[in-house]
Backbone as JSON Lines, residues from 0, in Angstrom:
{"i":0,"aa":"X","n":[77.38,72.24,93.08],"ca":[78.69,71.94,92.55],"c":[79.74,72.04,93.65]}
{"i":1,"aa":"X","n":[79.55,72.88,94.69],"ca":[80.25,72.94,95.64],"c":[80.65,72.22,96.81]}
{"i":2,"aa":"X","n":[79.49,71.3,96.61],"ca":[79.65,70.22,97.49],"c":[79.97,69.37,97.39]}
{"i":3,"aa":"X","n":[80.11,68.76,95.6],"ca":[80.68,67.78,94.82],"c":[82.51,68.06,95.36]}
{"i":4,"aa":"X","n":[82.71,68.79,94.8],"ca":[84.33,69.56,95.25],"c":[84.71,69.12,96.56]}
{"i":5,"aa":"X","n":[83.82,69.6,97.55],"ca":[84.47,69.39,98.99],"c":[84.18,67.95,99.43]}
{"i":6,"aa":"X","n":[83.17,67.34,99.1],"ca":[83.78,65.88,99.09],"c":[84.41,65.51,98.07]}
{"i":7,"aa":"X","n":[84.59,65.99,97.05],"ca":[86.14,65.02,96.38],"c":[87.67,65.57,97.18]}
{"i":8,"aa":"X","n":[87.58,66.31,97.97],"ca":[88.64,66.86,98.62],"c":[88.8,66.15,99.68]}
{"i":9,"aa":"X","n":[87.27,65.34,100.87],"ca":[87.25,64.99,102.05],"c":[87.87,63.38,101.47]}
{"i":10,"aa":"X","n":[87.94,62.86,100.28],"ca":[87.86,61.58,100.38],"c":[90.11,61.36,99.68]}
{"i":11,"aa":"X","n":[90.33,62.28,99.27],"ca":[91.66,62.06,98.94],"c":[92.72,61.77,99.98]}
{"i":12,"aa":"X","n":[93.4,60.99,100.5],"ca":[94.38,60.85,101.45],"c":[95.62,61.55,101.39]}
{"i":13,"aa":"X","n":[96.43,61.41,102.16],"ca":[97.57,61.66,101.86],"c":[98.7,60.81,101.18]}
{"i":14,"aa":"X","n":[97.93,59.59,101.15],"ca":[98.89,58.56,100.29],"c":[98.82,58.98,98.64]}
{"i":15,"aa":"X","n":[97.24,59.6,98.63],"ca":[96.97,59.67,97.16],"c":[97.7,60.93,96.94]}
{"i":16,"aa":"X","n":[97.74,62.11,97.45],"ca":[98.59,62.98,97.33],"c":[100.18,63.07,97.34]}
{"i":17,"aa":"X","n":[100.68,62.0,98.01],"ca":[102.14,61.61,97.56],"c":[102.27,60.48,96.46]}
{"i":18,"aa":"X","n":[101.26,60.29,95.77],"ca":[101.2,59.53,94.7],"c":[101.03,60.65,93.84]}
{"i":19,"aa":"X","n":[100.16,61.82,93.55],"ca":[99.9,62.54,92.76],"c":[101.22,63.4,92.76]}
{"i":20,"aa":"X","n":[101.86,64.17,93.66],"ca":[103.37,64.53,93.91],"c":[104.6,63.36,92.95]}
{"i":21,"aa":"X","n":[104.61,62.31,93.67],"ca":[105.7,61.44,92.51],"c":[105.39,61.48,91.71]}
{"i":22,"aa":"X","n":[104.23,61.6,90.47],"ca":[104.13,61.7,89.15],"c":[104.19,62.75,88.93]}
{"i":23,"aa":"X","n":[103.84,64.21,89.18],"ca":[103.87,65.04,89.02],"c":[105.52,65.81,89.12]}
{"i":24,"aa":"X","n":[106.32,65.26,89.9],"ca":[107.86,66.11,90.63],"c":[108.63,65.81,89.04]}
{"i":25,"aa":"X","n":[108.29,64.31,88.73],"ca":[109.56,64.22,86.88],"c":[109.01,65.54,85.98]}
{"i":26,"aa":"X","n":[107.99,65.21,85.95],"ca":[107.47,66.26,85.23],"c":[107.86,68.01,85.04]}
{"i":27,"aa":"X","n":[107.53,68.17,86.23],"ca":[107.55,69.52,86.75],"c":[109.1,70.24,86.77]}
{"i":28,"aa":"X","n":[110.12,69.2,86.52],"ca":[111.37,69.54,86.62],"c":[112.07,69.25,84.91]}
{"i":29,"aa":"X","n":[111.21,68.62,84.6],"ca":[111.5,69.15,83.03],"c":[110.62,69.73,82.26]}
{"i":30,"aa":"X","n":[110.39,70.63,83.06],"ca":[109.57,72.14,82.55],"c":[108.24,72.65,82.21]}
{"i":31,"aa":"X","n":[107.21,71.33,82.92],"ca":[105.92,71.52,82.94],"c":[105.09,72.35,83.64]}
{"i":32,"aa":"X","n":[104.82,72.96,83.3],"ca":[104.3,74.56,84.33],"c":[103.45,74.13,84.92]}
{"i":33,"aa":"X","n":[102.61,72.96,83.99],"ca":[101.09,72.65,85.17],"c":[101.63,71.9,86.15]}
{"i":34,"aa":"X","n":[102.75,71.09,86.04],"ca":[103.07,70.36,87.04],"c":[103.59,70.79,88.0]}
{"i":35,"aa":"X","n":[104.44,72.05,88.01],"ca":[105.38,73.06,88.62],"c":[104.12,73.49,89.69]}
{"i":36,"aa":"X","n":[102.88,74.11,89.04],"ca":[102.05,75.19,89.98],"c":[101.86,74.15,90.76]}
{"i":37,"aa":"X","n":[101.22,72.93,90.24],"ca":[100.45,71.63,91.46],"c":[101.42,71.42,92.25]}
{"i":38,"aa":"X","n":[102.7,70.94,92.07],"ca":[103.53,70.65,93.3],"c":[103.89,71.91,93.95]}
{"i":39,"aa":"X","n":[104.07,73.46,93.68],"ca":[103.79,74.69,94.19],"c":[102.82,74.25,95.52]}
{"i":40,"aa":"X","n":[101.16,74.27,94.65],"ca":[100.05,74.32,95.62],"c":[100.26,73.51,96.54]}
{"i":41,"aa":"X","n":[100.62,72.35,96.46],"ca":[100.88,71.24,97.09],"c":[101.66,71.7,98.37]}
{"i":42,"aa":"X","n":[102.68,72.36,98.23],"ca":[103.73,72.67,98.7],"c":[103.6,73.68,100.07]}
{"i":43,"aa":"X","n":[103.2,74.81,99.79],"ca":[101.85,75.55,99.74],"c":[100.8,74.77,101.17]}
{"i":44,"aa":"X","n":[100.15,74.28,100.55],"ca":[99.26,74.04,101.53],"c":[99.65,73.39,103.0]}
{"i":45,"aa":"X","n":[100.9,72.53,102.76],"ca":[101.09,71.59,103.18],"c":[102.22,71.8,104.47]}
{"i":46,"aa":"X","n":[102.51,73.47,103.96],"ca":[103.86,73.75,104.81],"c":[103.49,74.39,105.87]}
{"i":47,"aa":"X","n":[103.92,74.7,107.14],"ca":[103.19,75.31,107.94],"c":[104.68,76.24,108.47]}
{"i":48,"aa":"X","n":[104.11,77.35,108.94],"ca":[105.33,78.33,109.23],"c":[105.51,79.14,110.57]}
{"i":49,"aa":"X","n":[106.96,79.2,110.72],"ca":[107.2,79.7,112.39],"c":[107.47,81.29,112.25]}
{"i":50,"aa":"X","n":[106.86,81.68,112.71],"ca":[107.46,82.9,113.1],"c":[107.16,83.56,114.12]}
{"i":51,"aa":"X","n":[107.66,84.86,114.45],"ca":[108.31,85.25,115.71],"c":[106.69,86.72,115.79]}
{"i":52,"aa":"X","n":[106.08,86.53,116.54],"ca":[105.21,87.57,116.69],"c":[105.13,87.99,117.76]}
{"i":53,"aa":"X","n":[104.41,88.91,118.34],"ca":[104.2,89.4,119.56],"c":[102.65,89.05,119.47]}
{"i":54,"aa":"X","n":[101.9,89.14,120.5],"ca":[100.65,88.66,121.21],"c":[100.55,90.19,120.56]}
{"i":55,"aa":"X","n":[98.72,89.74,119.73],"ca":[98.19,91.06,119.35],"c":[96.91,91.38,120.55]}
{"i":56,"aa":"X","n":[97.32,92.24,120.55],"ca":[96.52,92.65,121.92],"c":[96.13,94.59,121.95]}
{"i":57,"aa":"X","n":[97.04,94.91,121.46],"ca":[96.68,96.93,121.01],"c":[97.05,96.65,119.12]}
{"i":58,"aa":"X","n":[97.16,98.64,119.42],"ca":[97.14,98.6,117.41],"c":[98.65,98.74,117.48]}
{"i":59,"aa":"X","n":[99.67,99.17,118.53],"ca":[100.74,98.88,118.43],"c":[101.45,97.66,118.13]}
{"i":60,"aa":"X","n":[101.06,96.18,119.3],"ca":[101.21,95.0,118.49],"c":[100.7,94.93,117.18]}
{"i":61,"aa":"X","n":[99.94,95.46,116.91],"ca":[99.62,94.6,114.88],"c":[100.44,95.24,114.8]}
{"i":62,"aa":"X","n":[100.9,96.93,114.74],"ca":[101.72,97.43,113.68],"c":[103.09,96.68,113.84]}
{"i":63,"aa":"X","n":[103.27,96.26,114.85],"ca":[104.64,95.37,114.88],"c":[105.02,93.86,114.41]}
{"i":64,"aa":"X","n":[103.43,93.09,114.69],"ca":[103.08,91.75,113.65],"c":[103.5,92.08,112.16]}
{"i":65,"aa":"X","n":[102.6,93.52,111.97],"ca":[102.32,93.95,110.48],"c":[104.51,94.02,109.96]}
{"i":66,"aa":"X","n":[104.66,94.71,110.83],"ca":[106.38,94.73,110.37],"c":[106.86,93.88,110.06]}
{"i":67,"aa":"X","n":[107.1,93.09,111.17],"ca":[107.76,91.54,111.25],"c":[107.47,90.94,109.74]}
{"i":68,"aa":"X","n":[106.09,90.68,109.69],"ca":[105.87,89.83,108.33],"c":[106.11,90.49,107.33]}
{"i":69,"aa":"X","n":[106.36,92.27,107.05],"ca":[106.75,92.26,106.17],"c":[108.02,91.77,105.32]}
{"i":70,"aa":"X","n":[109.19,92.04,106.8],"ca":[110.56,91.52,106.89],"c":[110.88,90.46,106.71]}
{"i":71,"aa":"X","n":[109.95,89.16,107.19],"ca":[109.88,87.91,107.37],"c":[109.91,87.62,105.12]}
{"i":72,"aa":"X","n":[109.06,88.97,104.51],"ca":[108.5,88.53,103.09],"c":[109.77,88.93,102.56]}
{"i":73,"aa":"X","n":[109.84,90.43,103.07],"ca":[111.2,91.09,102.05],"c":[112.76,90.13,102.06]}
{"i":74,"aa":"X","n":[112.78,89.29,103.39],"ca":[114.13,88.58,103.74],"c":[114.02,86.83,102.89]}
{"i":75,"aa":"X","n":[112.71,86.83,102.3],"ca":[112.43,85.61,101.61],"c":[112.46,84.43,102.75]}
{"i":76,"aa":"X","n":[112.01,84.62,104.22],"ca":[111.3,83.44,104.92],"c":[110.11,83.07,105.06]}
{"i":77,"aa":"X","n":[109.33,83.87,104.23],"ca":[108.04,83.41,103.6],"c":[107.59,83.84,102.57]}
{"i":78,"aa":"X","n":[106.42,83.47,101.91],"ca":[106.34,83.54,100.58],"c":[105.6,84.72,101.13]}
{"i":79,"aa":"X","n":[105.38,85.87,99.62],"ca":[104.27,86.78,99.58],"c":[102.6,86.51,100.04]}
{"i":80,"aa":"X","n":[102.7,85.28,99.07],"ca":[101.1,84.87,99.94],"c":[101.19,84.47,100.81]}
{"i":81,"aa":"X","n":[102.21,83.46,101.79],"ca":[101.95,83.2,102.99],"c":[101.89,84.33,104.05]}
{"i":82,"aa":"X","n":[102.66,85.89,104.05],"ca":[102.4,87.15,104.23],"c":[101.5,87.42,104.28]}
{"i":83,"aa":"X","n":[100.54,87.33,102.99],"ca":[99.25,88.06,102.76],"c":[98.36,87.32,103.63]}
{"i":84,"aa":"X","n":[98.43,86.13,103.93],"ca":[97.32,85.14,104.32],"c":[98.03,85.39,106.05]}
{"i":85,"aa":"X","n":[98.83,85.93,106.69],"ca":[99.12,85.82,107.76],"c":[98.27,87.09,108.27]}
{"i":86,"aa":"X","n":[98.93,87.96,107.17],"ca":[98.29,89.58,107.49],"c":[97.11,89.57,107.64]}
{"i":87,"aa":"X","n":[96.21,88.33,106.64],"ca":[95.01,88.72,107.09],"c":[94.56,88.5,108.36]}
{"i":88,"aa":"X","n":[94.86,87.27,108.99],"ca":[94.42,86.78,110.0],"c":[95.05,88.15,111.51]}
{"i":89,"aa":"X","n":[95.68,88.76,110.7],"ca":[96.3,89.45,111.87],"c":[95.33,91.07,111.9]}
{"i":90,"aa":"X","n":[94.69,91.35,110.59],"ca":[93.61,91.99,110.26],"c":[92.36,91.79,110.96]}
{"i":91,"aa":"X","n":[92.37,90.45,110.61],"ca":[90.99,90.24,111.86],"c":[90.99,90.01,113.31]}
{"i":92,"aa":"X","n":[92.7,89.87,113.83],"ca":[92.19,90.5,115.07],"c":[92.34,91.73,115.13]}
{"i":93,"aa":"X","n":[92.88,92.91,114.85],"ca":[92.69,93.64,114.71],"c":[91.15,94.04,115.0]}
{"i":94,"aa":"X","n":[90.14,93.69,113.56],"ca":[88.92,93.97,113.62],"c":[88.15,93.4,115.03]}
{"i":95,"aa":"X","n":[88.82,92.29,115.53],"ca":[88.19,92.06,116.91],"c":[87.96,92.73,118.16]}
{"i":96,"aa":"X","n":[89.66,93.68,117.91],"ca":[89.93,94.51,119.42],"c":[89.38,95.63,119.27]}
{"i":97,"aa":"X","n":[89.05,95.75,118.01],"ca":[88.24,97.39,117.72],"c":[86.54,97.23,117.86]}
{"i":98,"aa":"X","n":[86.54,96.34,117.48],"ca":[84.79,95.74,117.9],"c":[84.57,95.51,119.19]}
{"i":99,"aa":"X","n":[86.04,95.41,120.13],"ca":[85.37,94.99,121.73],"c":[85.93,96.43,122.61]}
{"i":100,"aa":"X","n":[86.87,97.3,121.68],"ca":[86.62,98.54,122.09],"c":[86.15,99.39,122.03]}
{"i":101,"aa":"X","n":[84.85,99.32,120.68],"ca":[83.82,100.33,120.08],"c":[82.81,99.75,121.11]}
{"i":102,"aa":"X","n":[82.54,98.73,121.84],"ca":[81.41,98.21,123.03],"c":[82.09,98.62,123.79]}
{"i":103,"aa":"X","n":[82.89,98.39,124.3],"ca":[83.0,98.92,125.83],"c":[83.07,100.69,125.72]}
{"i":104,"aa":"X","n":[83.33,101.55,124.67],"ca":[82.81,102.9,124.94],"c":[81.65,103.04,124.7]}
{"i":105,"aa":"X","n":[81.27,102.42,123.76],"ca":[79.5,102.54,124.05],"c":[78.7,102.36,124.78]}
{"i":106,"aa":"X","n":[79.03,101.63,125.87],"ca":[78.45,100.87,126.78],"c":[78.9,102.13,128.28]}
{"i":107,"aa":"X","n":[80.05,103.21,128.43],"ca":[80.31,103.93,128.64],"c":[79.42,105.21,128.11]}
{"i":108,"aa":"X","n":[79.45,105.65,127.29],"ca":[78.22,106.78,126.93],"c":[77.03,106.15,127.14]}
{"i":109,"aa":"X","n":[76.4,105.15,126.65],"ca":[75.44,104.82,127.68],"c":[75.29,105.02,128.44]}
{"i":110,"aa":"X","n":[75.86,104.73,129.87],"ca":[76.3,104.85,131.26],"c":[75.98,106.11,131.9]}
{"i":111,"aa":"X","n":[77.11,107.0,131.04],"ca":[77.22,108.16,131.16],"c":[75.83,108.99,130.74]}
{"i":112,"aa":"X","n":[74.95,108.78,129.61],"ca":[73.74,109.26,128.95],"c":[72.71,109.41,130.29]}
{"i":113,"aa":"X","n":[72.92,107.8,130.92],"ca":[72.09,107.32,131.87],"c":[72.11,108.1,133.05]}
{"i":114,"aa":"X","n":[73.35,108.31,133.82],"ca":[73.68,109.11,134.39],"c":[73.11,110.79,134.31]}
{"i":115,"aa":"X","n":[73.32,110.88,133.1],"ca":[72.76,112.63,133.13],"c":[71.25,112.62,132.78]}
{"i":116,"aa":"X","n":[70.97,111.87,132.08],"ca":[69.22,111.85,132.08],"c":[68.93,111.87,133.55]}
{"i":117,"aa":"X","n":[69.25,111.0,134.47],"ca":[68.96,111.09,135.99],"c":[69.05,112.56,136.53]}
{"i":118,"aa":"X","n":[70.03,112.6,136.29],"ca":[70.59,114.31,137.09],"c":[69.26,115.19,136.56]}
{"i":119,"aa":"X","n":[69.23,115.19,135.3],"ca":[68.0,116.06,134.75],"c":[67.24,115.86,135.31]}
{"i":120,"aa":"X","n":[66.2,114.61,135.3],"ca":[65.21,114.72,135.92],"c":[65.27,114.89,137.74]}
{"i":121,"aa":"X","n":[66.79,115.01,138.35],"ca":[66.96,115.3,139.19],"c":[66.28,117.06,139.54]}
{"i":122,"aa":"X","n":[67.43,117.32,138.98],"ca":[66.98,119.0,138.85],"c":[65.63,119.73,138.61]}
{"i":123,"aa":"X","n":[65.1,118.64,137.14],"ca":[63.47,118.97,137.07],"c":[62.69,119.41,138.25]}
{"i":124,"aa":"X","n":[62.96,118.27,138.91],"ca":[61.97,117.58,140.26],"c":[62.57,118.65,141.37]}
{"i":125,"aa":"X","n":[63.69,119.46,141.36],"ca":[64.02,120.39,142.55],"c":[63.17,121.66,141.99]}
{"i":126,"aa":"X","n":[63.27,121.69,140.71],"ca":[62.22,123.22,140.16],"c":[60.97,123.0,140.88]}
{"i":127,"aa":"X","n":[60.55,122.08,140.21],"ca":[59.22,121.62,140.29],"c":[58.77,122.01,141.93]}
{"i":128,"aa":"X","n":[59.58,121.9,143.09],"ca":[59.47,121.63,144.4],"c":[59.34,123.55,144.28]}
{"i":129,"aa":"X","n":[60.14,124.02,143.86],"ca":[60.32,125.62,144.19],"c":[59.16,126.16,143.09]}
């Protein structure tokens, strides 16, 4: 069924969608809710948004992304979900820089593990001599 969907999605244009919009906009403005949400979604999908971030790069930048968009929501220059859907993406880098900083200390105790296993069998091998 899911694939039925995403090609009826790959084959709609944008002509057909500003055809589905003009019938839908009379509507929706004399008080049709279904018509209201579709030109919403429409609206929605279609809008793309600027805002002012800093390069996420520590957990200090997110917490300051994380601010911004809240301000950006509370000041009404973006919608709540466009917030939520920003935050996420700003979530997963997040989850990125913590995944490439949980390897590089691991890869450090490693190192370090490696290091003292040597020494041990360093020392072993000086008993061993005495």
């Amino acid at each position: 069924m899911a694939k039925r969907a995403s090609k009826t999605v790959s084959v709609v244009t944008d002509r057909d969608m500003a055809q589905v919009i003009d019938a839908a906009l009379p509507r929706a403005k004399q008080g049709d809710m279904t018509a209201a949400l579709l030109i919403e979604r429409v609206w929605l999908r279609e809008r793309t948004i600027e805002l002012d971030l800093p390069a996420i790069i520590d957990a200090k930048s997110v917490a300051e992304a994380q601010s911004r968009l809240l301000t950006a929501v509370t000041r009404n220059r973006i919608t709540p979900r466009a917030g939520r859907d920003i935050s996420s993406i700003v979530e997963n880098r997040r989850r990125s820089l913590e995944t490439v900083e949980f390897a590089a200390r691991l890869t450090a105790i490693e190192e370090d593990q490696t290091r003292a296993d040597m020494f041990h069998e360093e020392i072993k091998a000086e008993i061993r001599k005495q």
